[in-house]
N, CA, C and O atoms as a Tinker XYZ file with bonds, in Angstrom:
   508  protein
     1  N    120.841000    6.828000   12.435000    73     2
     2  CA   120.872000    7.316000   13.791000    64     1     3
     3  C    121.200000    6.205000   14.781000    63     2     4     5
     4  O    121.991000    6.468000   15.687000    81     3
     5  N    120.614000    4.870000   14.683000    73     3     6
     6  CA   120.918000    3.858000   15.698000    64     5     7
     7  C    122.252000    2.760000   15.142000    63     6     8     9
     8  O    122.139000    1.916000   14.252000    81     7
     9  N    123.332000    3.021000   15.842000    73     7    10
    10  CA   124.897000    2.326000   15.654000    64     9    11
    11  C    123.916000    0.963000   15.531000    63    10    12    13
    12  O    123.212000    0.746000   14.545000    81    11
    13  N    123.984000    0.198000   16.553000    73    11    14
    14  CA   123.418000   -1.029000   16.586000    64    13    15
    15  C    121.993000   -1.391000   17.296000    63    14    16    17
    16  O    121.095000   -0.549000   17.265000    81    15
    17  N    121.839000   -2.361000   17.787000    73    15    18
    18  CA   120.863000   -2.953000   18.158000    64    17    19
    19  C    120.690000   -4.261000   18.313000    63    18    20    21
    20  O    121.488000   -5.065000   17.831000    81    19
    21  N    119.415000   -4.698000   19.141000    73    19    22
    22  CA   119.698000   -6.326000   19.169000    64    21    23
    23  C    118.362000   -6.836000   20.227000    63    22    24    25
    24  O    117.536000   -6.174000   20.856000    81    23
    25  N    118.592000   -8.375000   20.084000    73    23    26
    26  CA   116.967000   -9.023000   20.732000    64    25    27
    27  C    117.873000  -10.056000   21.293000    63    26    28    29
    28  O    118.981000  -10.453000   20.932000    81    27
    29  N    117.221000  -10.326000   22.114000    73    27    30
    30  CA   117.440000  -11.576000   23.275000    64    29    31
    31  C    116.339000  -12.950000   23.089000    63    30    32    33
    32  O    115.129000  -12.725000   23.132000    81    31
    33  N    116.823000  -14.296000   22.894000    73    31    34
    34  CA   116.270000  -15.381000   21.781000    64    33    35
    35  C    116.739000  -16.204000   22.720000    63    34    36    37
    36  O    117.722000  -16.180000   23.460000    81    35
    37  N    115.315000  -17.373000   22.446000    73    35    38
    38  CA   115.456000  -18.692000   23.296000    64    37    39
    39  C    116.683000  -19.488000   22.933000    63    38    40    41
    40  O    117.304000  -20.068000   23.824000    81    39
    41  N    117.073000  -19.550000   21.650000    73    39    42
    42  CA   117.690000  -20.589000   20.921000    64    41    43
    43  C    118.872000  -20.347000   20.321000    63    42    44    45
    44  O    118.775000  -20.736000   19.157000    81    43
    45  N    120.313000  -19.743000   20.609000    73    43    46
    46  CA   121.234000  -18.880000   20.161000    64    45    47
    47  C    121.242000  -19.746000   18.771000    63    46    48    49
    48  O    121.028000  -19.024000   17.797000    81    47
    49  N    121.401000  -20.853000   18.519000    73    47    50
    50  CA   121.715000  -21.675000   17.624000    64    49    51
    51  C    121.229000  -21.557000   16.723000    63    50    52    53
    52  O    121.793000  -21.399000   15.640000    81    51
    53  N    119.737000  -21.611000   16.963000    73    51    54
    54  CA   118.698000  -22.031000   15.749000    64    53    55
    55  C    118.553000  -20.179000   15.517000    63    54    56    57
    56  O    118.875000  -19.719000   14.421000    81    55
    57  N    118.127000  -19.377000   16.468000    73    55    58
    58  CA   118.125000  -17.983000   15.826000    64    57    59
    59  C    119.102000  -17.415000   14.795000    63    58    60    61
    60  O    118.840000  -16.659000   13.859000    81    59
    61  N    120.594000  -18.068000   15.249000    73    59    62
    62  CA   121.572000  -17.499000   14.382000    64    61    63
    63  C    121.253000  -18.317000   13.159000    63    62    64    65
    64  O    121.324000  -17.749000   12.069000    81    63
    65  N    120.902000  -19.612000   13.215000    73    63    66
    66  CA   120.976000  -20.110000   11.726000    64    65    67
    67  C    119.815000  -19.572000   11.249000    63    66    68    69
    68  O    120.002000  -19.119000   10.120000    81    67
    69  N    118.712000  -19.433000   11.630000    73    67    70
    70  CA   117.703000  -18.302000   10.911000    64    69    71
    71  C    118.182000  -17.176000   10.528000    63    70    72    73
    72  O    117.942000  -16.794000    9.383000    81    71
    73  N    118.725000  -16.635000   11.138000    73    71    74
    74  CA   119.274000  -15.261000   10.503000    64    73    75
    75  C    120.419000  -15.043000    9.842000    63    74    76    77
    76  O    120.976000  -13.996000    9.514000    81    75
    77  N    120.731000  -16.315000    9.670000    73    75    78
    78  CA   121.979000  -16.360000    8.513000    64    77    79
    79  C    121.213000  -16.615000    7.302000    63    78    80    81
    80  O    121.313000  -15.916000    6.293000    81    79
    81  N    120.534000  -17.508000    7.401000    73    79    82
    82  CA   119.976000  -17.671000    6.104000    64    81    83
    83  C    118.824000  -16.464000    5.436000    63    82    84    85
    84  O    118.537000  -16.135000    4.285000    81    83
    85  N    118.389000  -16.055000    6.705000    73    83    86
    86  CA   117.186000  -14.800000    6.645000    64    85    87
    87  C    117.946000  -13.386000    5.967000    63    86    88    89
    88  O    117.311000  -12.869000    5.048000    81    87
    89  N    118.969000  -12.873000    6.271000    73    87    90
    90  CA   119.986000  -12.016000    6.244000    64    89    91
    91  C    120.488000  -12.160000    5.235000    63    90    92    93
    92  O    120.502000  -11.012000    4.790000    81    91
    93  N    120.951000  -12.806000    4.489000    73    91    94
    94  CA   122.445000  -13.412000    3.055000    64    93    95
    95  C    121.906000  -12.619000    2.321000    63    94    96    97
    96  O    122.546000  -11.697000    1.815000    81    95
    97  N    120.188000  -12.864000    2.033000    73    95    98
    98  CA   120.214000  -11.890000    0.081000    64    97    99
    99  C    120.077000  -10.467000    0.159000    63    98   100   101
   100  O    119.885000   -9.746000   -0.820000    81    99
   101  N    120.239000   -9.854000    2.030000    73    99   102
   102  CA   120.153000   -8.269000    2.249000    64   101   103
   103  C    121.848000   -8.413000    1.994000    63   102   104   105
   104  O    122.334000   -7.467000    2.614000    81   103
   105  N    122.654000   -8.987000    1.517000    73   103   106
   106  CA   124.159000   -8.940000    2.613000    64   105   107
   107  C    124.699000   -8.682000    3.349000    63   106   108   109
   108  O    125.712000   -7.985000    3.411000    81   107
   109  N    124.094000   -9.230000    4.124000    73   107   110
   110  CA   124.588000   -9.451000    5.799000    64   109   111
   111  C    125.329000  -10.735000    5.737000    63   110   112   113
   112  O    125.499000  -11.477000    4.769000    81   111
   113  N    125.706000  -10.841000    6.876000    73   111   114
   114  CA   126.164000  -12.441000    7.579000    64   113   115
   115  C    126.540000  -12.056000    8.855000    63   114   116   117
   116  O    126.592000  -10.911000    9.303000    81   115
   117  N    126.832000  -13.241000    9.475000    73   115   118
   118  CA   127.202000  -13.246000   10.834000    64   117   119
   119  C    128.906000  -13.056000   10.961000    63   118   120   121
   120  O    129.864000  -13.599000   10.410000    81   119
   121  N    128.760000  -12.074000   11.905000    73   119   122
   122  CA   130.230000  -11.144000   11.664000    64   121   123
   123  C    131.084000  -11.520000   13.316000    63   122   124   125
   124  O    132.276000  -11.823000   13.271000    81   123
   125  N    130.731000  -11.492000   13.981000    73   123   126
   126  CA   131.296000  -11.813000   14.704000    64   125   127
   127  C    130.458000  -12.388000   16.355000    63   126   128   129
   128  O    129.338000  -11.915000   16.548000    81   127
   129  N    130.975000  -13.273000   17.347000    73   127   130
   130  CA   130.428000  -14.362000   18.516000    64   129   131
   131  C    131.905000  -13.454000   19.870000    63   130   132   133
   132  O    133.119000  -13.582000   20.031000    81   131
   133  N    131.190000  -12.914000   20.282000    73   131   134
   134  CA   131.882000  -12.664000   21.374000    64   133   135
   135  C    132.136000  -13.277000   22.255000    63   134   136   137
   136  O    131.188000  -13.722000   22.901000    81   135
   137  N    133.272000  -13.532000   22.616000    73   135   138
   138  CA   134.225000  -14.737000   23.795000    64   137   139
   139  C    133.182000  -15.056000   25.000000    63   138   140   141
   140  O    132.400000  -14.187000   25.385000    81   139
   141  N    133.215000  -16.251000   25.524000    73   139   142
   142  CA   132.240000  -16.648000   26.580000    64   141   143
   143  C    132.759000  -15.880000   27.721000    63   142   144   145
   144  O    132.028000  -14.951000   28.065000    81   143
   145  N    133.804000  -16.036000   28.367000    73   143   146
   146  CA   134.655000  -15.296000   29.282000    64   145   147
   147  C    134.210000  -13.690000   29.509000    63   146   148   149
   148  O    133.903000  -13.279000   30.628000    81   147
   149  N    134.212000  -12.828000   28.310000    73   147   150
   150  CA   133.437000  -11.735000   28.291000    64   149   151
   151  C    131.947000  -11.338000   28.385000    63   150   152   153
   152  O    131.420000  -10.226000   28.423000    81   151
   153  N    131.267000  -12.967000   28.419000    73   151   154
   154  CA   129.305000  -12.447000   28.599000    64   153   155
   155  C    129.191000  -13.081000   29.620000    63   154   156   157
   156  O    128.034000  -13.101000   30.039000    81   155
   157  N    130.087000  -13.747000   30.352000    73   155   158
   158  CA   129.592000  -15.055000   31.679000    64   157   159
   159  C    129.039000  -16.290000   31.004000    63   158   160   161
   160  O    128.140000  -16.977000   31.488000    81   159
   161  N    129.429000  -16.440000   30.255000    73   159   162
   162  CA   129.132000  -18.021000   29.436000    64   161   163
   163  C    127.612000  -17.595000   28.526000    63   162   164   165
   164  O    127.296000  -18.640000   27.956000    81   163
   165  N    126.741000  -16.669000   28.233000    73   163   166
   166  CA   125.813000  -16.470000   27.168000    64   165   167
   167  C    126.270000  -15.968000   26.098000    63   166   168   169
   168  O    126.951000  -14.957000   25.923000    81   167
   169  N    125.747000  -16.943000   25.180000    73   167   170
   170  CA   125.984000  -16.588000   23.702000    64   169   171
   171  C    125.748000  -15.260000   23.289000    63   170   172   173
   172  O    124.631000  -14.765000   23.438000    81   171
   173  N    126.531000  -14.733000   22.867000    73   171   174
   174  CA   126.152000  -13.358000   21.775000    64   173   175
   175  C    127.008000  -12.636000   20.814000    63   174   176   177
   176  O    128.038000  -12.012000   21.069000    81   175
   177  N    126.461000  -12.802000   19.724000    73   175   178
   178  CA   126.911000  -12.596000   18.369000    64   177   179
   179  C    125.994000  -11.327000   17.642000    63   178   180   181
   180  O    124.925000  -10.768000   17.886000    81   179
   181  N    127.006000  -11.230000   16.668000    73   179   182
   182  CA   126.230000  -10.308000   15.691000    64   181   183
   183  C    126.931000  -10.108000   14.103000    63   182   184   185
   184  O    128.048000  -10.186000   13.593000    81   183
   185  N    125.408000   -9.777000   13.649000    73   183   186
   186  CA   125.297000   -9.388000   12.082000    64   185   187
   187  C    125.660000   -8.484000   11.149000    63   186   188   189
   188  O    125.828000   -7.408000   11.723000    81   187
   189  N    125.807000   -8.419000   10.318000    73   187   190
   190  CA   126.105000   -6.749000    9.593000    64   189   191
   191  C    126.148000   -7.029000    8.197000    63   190   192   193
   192  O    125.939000   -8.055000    7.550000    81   191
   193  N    126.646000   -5.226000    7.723000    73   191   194
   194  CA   127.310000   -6.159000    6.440000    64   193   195
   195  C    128.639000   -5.795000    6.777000    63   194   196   197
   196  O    129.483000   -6.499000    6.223000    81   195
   197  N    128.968000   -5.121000    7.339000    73   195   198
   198  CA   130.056000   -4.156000    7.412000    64   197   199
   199  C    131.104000   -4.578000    8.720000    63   198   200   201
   200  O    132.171000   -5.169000    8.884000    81   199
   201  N    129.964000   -3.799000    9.608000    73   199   202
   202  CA   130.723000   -4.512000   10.865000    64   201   203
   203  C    129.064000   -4.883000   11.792000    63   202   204   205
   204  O    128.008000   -4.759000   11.171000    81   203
   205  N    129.066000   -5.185000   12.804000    73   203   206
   206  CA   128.006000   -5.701000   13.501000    64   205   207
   207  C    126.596000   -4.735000   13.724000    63   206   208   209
   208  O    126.572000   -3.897000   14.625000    81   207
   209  N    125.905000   -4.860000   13.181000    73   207   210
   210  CA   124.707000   -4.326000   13.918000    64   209   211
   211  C    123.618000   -4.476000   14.500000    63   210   212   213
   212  O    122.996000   -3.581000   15.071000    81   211
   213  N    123.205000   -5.952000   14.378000    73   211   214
   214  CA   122.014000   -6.836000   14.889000    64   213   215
   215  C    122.756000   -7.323000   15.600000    63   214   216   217
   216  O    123.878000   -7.681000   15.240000    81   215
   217  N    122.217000   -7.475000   17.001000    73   215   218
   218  CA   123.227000   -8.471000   17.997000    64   217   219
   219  C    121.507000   -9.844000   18.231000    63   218   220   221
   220  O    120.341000   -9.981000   17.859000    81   219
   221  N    122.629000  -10.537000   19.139000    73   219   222
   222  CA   121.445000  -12.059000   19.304000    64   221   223
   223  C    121.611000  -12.034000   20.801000    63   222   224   225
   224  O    122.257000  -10.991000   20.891000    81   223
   225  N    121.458000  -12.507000   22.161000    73   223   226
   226  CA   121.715000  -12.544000   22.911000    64   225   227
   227  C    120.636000  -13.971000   23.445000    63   226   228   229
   228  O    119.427000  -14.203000   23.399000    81   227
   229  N    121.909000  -14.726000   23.963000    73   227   230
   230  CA   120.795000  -16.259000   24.026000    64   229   231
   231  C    119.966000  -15.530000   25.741000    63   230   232   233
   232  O    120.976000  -14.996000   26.198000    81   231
   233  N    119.194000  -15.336000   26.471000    73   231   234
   234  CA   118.355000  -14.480000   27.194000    64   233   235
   235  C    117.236000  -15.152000   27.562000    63   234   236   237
   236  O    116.727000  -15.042000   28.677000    81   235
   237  N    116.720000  -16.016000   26.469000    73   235   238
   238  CA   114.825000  -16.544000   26.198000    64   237   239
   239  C    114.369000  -15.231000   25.441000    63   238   240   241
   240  O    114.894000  -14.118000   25.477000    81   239
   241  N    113.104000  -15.714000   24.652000    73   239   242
   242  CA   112.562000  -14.494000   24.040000    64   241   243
   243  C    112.402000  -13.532000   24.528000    63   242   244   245
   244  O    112.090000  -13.243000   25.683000    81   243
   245  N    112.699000  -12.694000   23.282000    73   243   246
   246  CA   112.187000  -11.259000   23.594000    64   245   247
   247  C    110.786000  -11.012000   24.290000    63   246   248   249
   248  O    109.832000  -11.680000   23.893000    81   247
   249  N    110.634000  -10.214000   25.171000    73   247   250
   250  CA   109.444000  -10.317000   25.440000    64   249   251
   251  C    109.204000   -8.379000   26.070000    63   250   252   253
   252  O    109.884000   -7.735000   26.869000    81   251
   253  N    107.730000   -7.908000   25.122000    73   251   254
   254  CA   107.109000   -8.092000   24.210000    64   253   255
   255  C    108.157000   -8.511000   22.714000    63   254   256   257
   256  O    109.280000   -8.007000   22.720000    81   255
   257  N    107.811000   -9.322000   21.608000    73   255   258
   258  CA   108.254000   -9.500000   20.635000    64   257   259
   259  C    108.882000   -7.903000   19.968000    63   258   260   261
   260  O    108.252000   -6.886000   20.261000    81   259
   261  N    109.791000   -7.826000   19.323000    73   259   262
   262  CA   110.417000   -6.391000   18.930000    64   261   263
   263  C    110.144000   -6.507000   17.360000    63   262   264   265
   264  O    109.707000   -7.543000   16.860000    81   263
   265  N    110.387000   -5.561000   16.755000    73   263   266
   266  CA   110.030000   -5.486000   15.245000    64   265   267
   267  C    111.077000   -4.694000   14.599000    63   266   268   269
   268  O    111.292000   -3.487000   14.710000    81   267
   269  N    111.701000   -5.585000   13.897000    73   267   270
   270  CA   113.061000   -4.626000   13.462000    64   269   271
   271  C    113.006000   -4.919000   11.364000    63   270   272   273
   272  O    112.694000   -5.887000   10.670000    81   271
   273  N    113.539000   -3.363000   11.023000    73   271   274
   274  CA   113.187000   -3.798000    9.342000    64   273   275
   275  C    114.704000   -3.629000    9.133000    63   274   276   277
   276  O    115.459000   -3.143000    9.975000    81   275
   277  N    115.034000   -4.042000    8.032000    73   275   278
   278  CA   116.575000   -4.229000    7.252000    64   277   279
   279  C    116.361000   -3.489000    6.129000    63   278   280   281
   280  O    115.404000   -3.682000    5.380000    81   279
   281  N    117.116000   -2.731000    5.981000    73   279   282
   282  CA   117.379000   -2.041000    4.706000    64   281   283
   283  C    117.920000   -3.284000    3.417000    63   282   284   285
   284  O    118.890000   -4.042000    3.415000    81   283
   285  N    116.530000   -3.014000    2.138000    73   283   286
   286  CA   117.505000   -3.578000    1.188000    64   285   287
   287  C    117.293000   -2.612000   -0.077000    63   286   288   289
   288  O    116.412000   -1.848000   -0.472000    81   287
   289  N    118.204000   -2.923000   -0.385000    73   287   290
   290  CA   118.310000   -2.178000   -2.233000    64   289   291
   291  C    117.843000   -2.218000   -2.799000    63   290   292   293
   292  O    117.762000   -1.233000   -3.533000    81   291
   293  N    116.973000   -3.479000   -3.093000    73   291   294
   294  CA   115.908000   -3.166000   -4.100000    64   293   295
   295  C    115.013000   -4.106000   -3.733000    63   294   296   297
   296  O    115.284000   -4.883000   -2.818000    81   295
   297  N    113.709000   -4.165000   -4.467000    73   295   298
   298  CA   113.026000   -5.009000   -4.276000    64   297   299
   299  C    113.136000   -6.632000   -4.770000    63   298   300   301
   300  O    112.096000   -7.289000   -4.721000    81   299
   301  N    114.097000   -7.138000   -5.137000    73   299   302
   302  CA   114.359000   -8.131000   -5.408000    64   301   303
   303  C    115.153000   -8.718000   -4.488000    63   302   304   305
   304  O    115.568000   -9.872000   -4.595000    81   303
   305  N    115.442000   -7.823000   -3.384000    73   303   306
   306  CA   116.718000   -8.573000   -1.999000    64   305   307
   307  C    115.081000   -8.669000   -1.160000    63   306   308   309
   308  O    114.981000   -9.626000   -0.392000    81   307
   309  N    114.179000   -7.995000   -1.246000    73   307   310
   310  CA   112.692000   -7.890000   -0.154000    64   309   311
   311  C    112.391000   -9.291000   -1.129000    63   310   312   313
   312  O    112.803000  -10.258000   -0.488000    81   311
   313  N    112.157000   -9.471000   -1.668000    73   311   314
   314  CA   111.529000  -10.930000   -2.596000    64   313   315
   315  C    112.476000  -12.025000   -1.579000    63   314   316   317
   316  O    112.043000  -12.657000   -0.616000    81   315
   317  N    113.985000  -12.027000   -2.155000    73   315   318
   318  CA   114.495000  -13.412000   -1.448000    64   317   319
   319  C    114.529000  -13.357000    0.010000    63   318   320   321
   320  O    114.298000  -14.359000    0.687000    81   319
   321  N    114.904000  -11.831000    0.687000    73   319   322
   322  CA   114.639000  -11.927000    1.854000    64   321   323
   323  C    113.302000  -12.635000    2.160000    63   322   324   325
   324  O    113.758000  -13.613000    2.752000    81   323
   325  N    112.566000  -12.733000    2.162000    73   323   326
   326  CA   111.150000  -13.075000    2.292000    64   325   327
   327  C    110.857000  -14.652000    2.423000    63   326   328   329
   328  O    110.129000  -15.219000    3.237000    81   327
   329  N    112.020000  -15.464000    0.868000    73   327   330
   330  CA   111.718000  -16.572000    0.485000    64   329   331
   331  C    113.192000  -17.666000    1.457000    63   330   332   333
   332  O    113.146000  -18.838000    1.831000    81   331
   333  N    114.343000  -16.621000    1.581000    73   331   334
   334  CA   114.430000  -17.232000    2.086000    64   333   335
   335  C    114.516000  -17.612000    3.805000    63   334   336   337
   336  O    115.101000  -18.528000    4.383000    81   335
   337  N    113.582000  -16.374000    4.377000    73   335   338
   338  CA   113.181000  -16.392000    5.960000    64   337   339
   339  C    111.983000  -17.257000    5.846000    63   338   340   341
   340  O    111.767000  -17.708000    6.970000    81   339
   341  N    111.115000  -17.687000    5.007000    73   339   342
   342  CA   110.313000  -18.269000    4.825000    64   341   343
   343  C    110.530000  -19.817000    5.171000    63   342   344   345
   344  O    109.908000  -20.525000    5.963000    81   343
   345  N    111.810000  -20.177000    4.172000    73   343   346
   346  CA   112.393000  -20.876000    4.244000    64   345   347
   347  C    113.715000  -21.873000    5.055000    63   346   348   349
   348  O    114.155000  -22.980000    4.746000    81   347
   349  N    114.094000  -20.912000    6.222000    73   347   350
   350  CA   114.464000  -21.159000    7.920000    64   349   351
   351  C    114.008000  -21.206000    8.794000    63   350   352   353
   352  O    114.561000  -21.332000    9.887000    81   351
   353  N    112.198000  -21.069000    8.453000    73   351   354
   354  CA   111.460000  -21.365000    9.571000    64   353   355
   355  C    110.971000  -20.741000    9.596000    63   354   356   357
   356  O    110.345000  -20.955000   10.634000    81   355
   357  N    110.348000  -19.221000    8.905000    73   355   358
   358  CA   109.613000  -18.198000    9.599000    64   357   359
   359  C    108.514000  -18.413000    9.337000    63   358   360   361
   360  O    108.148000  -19.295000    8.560000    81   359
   361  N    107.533000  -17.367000   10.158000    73   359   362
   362  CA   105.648000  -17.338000    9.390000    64   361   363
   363  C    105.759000  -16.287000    9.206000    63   362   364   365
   364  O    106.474000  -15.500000    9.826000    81   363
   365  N    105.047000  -16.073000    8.285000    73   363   366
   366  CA   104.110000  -15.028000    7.552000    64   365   367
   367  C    103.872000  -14.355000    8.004000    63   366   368   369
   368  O    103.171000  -14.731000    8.944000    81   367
   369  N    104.098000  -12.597000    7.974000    73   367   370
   370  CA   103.195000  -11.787000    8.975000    64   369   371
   371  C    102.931000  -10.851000    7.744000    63   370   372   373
   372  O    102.753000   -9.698000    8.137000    81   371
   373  N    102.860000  -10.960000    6.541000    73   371   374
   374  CA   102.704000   -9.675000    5.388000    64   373   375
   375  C    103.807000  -10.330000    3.913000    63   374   376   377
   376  O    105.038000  -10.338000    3.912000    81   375
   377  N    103.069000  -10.725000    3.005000    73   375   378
   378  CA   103.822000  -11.418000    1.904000    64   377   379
   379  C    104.800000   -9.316000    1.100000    63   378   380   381
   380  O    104.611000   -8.102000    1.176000    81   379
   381  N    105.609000  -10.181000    0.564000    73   379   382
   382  CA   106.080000   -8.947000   -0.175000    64   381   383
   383  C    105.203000   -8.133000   -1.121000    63   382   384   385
   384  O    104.331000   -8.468000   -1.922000    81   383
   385  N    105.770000   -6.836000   -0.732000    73   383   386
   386  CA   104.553000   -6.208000   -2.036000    64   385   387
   387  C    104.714000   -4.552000   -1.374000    63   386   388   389
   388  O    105.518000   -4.162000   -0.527000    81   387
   389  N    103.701000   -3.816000   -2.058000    73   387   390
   390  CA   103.648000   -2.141000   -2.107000    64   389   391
   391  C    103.253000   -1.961000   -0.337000    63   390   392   393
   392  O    102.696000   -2.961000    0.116000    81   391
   393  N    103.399000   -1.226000    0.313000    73   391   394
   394  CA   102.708000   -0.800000    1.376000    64   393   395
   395  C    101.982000    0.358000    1.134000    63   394   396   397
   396  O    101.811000    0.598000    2.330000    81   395
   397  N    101.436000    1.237000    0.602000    73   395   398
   398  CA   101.012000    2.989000    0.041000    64   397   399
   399  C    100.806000    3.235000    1.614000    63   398   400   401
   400  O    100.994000    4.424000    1.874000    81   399
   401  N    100.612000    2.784000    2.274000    73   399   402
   402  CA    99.693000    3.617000    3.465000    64   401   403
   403  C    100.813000    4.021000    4.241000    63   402   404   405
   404  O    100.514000    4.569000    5.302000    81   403
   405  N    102.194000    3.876000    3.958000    73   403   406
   406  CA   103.892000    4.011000    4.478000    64   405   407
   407  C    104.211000    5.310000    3.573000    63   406   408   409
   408  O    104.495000    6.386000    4.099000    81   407
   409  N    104.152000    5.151000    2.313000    73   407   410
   410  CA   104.515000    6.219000    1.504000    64   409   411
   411  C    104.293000    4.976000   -0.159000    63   410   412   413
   412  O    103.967000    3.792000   -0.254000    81   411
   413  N    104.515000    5.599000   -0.762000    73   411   414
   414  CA   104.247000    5.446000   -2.600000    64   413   415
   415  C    105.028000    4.687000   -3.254000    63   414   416   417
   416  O    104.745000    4.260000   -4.374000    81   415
   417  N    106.498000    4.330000   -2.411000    73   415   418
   418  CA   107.387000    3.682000   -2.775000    64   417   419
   419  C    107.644000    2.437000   -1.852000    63   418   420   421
   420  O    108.186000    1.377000   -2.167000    81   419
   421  N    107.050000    2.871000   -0.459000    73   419   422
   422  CA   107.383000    1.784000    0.166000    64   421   423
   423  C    106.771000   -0.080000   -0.136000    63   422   424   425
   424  O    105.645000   -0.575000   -0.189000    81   423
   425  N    108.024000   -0.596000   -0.258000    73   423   426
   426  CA   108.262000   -2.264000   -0.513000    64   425   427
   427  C    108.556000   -2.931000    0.146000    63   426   428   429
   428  O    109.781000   -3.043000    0.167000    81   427
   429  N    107.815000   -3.821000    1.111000    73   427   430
   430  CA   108.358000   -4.839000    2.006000    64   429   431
   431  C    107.801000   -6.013000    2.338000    63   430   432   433
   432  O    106.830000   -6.385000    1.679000    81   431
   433  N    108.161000   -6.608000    3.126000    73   431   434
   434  CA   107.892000   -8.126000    3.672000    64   433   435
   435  C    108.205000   -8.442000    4.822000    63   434   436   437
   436  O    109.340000   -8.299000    5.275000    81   435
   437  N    107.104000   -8.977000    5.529000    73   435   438
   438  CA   107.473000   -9.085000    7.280000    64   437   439
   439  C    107.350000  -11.158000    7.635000    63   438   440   441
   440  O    106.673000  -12.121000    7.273000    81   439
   441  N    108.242000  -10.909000    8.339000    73   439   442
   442  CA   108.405000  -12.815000    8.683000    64   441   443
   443  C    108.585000  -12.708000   10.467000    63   442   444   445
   444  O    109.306000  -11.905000   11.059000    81   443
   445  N    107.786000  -13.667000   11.024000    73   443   446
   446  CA   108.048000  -13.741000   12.331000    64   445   447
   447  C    109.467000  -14.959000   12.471000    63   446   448   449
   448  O    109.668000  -15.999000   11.843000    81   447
   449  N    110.123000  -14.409000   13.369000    73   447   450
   450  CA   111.281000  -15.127000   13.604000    64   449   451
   451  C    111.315000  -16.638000   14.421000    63   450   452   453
   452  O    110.253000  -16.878000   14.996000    81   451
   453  N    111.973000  -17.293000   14.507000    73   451   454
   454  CA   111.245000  -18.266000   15.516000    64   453   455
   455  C    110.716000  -18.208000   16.987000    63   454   456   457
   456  O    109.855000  -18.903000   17.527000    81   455
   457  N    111.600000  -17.009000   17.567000    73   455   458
   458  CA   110.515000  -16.432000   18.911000    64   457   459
   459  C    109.891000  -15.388000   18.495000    63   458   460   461
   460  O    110.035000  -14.539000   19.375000    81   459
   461  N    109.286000  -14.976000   17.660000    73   459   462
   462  CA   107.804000  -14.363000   16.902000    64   461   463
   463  C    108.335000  -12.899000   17.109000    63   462   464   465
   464  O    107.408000  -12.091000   17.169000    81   463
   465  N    109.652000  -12.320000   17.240000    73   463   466
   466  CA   110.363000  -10.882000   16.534000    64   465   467
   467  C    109.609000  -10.943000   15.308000    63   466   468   469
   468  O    109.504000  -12.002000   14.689000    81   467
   469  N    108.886000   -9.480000   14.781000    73   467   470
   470  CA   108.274000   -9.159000   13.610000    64   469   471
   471  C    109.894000   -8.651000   12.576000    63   470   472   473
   472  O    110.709000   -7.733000   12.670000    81   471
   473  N    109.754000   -9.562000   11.862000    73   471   474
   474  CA   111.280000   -8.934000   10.759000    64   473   475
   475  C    111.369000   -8.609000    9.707000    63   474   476   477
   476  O    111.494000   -9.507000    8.875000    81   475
   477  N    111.351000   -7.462000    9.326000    73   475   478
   478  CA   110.634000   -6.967000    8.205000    64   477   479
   479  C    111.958000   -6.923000    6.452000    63   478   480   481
   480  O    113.085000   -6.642000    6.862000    81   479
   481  N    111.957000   -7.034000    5.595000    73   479   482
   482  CA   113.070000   -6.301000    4.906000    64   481   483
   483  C    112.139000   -5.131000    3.839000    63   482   484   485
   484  O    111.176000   -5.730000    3.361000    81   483
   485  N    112.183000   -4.071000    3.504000    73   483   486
   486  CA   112.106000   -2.791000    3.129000    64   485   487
   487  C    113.326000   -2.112000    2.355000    63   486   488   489
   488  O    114.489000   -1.945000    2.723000    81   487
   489  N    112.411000   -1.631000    0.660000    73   487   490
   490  CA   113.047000   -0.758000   -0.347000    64   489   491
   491  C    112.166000    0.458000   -0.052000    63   490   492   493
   492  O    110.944000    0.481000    0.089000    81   491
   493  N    112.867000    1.259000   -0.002000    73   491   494
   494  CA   112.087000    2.858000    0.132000    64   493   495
   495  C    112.110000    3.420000   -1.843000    63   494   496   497
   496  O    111.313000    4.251000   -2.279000    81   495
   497  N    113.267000    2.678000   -2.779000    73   495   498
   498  CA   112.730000    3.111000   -4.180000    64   497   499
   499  C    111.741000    3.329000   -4.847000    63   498   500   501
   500  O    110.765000    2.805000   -4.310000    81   499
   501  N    111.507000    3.813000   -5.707000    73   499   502
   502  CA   110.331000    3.858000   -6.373000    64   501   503
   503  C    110.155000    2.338000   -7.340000    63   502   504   505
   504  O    109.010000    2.020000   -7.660000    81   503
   505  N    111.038000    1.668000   -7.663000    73   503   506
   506  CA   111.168000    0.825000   -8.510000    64   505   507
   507  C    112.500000   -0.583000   -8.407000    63   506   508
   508  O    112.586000   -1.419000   -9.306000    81   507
C-alpha cells in the first residue's frame, strides 16, 4: 500500500553508510542522491531494491524517532540484517528471534539507527 517513505537524519553521510551496510543482506542498496539544485542544497537519497523506497533527508533527527520494518525472505536475511546493523553502529532494541505475540510466524530484529529510528527487519514465514 505505501509507494515510498522516508526519515529526516542528522548525518546524511554516516546515516547513508549505516544503511548501506544495514540494508545489503535484505537487498537493498542505495539507488539513487537527488541533484542539490533540486532540494536547495539538502542531501536526499534513497534505497530500494528495485527502485527507491526509503528516502534519507539530511533535516536533523527525526523527531519523535519513526519505526520502520523491511521485508526479508527469510530468516537468515533478519539474522545478517541484525549483525550487520549491529555492526554500522546500531543498538539493540530486540535481538533476532520468534515474536508469537505478532502472529506464530512472525521473525524479527529491531536496531536503533544512529538518530535512534527503531529499524526493524521481519519474515512473516513459518520457517
Amino acid at each position: 500500500m505505501i509507494d515510498h517513505s522516508g526519515i529526516s537524519v542528522s548525518d546524511f553521510d554516516q546515516a547513508k553508510a549505516f544503511y548501506e551496510q544495514a540494508l545489503a543482506p535484505l537487498g537493498a542498496s542505495f539507488l539513487l542522491q537527488v541533484p542539490p539544485e533540486h532540494t536547495g542544497g539538502v542531501k536526499v537519497g534513497g534505497f530500494g531494491r528495485d527502485s527507491a523506497a526509503f528516502w534519507l533527508t539530511e533535516a536533523g533527527a527525526q523527531k519523535p524517532p519513526a519505526h520502520f520494518a523491511f521485508s526479508a525472505q527469510n530468516r537468515a536475511e533478519v539474522d545478517a540484517f541484525y549483525a550487520a546493523a549491529m555492526a554500522a553502529g546500531g543498538t539493540d532494541n530486540g535481538a533476532p528471534g520468534l515474536r508469537p505475540h505478532y502472529h506464530a510466524s512472525y521473525y524479527g530484529a529491531f536496531v536503533r539507527d544512529p538518530d535512534g529510528n527503531n529499524i526493524e527487519a521481519v519474515c512473516h514465514a513459518p520457517t
